[in-house]
N, C-alpha and C positions, 0 to 999 in steps of 0.2 A: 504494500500500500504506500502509498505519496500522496503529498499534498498537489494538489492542482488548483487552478482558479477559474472559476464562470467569470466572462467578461463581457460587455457589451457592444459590440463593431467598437472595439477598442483603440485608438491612435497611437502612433508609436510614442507617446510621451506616457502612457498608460501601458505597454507593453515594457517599456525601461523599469518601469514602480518595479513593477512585477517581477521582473527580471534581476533587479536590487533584493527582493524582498527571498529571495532564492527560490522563485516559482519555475520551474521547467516545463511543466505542462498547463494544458491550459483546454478549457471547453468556452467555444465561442455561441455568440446568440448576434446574427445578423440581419436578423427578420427584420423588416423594414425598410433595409437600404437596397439601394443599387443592385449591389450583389445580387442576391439572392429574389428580387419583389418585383411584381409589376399591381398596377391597378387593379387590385381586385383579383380574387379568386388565387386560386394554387398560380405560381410564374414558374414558368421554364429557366435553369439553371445552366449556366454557360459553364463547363468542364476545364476549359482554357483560364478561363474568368478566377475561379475555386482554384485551379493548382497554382498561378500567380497568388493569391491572396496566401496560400497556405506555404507558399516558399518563402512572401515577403513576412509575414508569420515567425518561421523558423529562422530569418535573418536575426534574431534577437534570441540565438538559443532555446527555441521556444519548440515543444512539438505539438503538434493540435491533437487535440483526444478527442474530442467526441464537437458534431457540428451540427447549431440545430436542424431541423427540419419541420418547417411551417407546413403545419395540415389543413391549413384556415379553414374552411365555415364547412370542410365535406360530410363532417360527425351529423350536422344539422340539414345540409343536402341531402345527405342520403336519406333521412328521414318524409324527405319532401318533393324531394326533386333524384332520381335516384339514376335517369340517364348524365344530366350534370355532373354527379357525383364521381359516375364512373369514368366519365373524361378528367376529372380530376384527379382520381385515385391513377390513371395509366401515367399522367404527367408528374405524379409523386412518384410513379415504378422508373420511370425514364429520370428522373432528380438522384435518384439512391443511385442508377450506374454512373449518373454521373461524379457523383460522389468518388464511388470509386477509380471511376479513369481520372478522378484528380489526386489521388491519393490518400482521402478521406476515407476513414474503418469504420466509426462508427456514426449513428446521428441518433439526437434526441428528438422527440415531438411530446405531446400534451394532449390530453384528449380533452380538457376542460371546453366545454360549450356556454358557457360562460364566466366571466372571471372568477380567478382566485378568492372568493366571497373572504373580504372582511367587513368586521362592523364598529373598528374605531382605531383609536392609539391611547395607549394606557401611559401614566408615568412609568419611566423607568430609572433605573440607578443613575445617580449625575444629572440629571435633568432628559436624560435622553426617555426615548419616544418608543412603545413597543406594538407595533401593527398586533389587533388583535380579531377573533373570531365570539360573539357572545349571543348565540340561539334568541335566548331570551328575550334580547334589544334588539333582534333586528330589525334595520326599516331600510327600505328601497334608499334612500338618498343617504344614509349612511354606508349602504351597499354600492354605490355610484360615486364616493367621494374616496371609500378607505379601501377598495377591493385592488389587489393586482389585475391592470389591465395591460393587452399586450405583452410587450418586453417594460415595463414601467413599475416604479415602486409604489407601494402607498404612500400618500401625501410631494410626491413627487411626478404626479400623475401629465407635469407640462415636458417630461421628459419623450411620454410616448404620446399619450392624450387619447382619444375616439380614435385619430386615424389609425394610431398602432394596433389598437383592438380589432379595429375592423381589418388590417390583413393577417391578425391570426385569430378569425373565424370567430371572436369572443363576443357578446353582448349581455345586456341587462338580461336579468331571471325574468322580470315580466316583460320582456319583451319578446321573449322564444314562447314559442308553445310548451303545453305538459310533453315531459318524455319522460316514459313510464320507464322500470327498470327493464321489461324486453325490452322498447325502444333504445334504453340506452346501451346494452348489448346488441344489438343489430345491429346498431350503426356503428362498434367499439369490432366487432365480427366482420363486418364490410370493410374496415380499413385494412383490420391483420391480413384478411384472406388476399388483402391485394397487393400489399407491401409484402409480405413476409418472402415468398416467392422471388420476388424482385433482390429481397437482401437476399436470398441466400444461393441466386446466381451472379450477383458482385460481391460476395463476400464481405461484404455490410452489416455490423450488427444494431438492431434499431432498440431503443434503449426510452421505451413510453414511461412518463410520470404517472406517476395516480391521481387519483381524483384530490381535491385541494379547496376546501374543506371537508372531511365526515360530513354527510347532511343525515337528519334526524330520519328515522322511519319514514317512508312515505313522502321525503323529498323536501326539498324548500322553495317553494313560489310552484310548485305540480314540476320540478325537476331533480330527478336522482339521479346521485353520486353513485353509481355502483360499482366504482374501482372508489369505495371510500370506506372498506376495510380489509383487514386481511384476509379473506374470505373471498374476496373479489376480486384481490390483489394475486388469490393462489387459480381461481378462476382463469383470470385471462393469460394467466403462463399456461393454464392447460389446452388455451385455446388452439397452439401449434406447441411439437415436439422442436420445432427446428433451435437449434444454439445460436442462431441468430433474433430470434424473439426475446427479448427479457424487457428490464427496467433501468431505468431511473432513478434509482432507491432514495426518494426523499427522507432521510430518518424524522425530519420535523413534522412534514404531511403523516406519516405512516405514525408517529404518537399522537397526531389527534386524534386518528381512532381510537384513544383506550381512555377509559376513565383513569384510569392509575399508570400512567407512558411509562413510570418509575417500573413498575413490579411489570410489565409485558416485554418490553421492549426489546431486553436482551436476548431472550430466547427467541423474538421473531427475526432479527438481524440473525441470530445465526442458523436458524432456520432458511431466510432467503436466502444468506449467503453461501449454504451449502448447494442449491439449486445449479450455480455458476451463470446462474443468469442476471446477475447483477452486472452491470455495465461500467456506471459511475454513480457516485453515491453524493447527496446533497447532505454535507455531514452541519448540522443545526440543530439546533434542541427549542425546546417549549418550557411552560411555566403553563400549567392545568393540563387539561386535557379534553375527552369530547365534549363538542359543545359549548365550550368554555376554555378558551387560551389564550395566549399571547406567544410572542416571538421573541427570545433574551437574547443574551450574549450567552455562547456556548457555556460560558461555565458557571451562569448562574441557574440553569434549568432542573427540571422533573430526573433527564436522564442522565446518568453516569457514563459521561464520554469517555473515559477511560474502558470502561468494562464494557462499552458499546465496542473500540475498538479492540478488545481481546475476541469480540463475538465474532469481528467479520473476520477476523484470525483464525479462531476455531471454524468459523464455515467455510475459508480456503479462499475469499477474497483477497483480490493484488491489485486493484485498480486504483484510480485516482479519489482523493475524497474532497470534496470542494463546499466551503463556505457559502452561506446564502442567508438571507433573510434578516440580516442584522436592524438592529435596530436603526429606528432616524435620530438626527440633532441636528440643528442648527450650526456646531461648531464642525461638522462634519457632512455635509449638504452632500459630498459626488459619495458618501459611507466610504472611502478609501480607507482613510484610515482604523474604522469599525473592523473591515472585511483585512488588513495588516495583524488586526491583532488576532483576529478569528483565525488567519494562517498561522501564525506563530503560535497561538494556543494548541493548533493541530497537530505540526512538528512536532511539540514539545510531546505531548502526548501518545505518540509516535514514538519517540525515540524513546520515552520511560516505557514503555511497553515493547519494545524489542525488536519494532520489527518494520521501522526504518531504512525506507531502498532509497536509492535516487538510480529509477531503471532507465535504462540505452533508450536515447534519443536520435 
């Protein structure tokens, strides 16, 4: 296992941070630009385009692990529009080789059909700001103000804004239709059967998040999460055998499912991590649990990151573990310095536990 970093179509003065901070690997999120985007709907991926960006990449010591891949609105098309869909799913199978013939192994995507639901930001230690998730309060324009939209933070929402959500396929809970738990597997069914295929004649491994928040029984606003627990989570690995099918392992997402993230946690890391279908791991912790969270600094949460990283040890994980979800402040607006120390706490934790690589790039 190694530290890596989620970055955002990152410039090279943002690549140097990174590269001071001793980050060698790195998972990029380009949704939105040039690269990767056209107006609306899934965009065709220029192969040429990708291997230049991922050399200029590697001019900084750097290797790319894992690169998103935008599924925008198909989860929701196929539901509605299902010839649509399937010209989008052929041009996400034609994006994965390209992937490949640029050099790129793995890609992430997200099946969220609507934003990351938050319903505020809570005090946190120092004056800082903790995005959080509270059933009980929720209200539509709370959901509209504090929710992860696009590639965007909460409360930093003029970074992506509406447009970034609208090219990764996300919108308002009342603004989609009910999608019943079959619908929300049909449509979660219709993407694997079409990607998976695709990766596993480029040798691509595709690396899906979970659902992001738990939603209660029965849904929130008539939409279910059904990759919003581990149950759903063992589910859609069963959906294909292929070693190119796995996840995303949010550890943060994956402890809002439990009332007690403290007393589950450990056994389900190394439970998935025995799978080998763990890909890259969004290594985060929380403070509650279902229904009721917030997002901390790694070492002041529910779970025990230490003993989180002896799990993905015991279940035979080597990949990269990457920072995410830190808190906001004021004194800290790009979170750069939040997301330095969130590495540093990782290494450290790393190396007290024994099993500290820095593997060939």
């Amino acid at each position: 296992m190694y530290i890596s970093e989620q970055l955002l179509n990152p410039d090279e003065r943002r690549l140097r941070l990174s590269a001071q901070l001793g980050v060698h690997h790195v998972v990029l999120d380009n949704r939105g630009t040039e690269l990767v985007s056209a107006d609306g709907g899934v965009s065709q991926w220029d192969s040429r385009k990708l291997n230049d960006y991922r050399k200029w990449v590697e001019s900084f010591d750097m290797k790319l692990d894992v690169f998103a891949l935008d599924v925008g609105s198909i989860l929701l098309d196929s539901l509605v529009d299902i010839e649509g869909a399937r010209r989008q799913r052929r041009m996400l199978a034609d994006n994965i080789q390209k992937a490949a013939d640029a050099g790129i192994t793995c890609l992430k995507y997200n099946v969220q059909m609507v934003g990351i639901t938050r319903t505020g930001l809570r005090p946190g230690r120092g004056g800082a700001r903790n995005s959080g998730f509270v059933h009980a309060e929720y209200s539509p324009e709370d959901d509209r103000k504090h929710s992860y939209w696009g590639v965007g933070y909460p409360s930093n929402q003029e970074e992506g804004g509406s447009a970034s959500a609208m090219l990764c396929g996300q919108k308002m809970a009342r603004e989609v239709p009910p999608v019943s738990e079959k619908a929300g597997w049909d449509a979660i069914e219709f993407l694997v059967e079409g990607l998976v295929p695709a990766a596993d004649k480029a040798g691509v491994r595709l690396a899906c998040h979970p659902h992001d928040p738990a939603y209660p029984v029965g849904g929130l606003n008539g939409i279910e999460h059904v990759m919003g627990s581990a149950d759903g989570m063992r589910k859609f690995l069963s959906l294909s055998s292929s070693r190119n099918h796995g996840l995303n392992f949010c550890q943060g997402t994956v402890a809002e499912m439990f009332r007690e993230p403290g007393r589950h946690m450990i056994p389900v890391i190394e439970e998935f991590a025995a799978t080998g279908r763990i890909f890259m791991v969004h290594f985060r912790n929380i403070r509650g649990g279902y229904l009721d969270f917030e997002e901390v600094f790694p070492d002041e949460g529910d779970v025990d990151m230490f003993q989180a990283i002896k799990a993905y040890q015991r279940g035979g994980y080597a990949g990269p573990l990457c920072p995410d979800h830190v808190p906001v402040s004021d004194l800290d607006e790009g979170r750069e310095r939040f997301m330095a120390f969130a590495l540093g706490y990782t290494r450290g934790l790393l190396q007290a536990a024994g099993v500290w690589s820095t593997p060939s790039r």
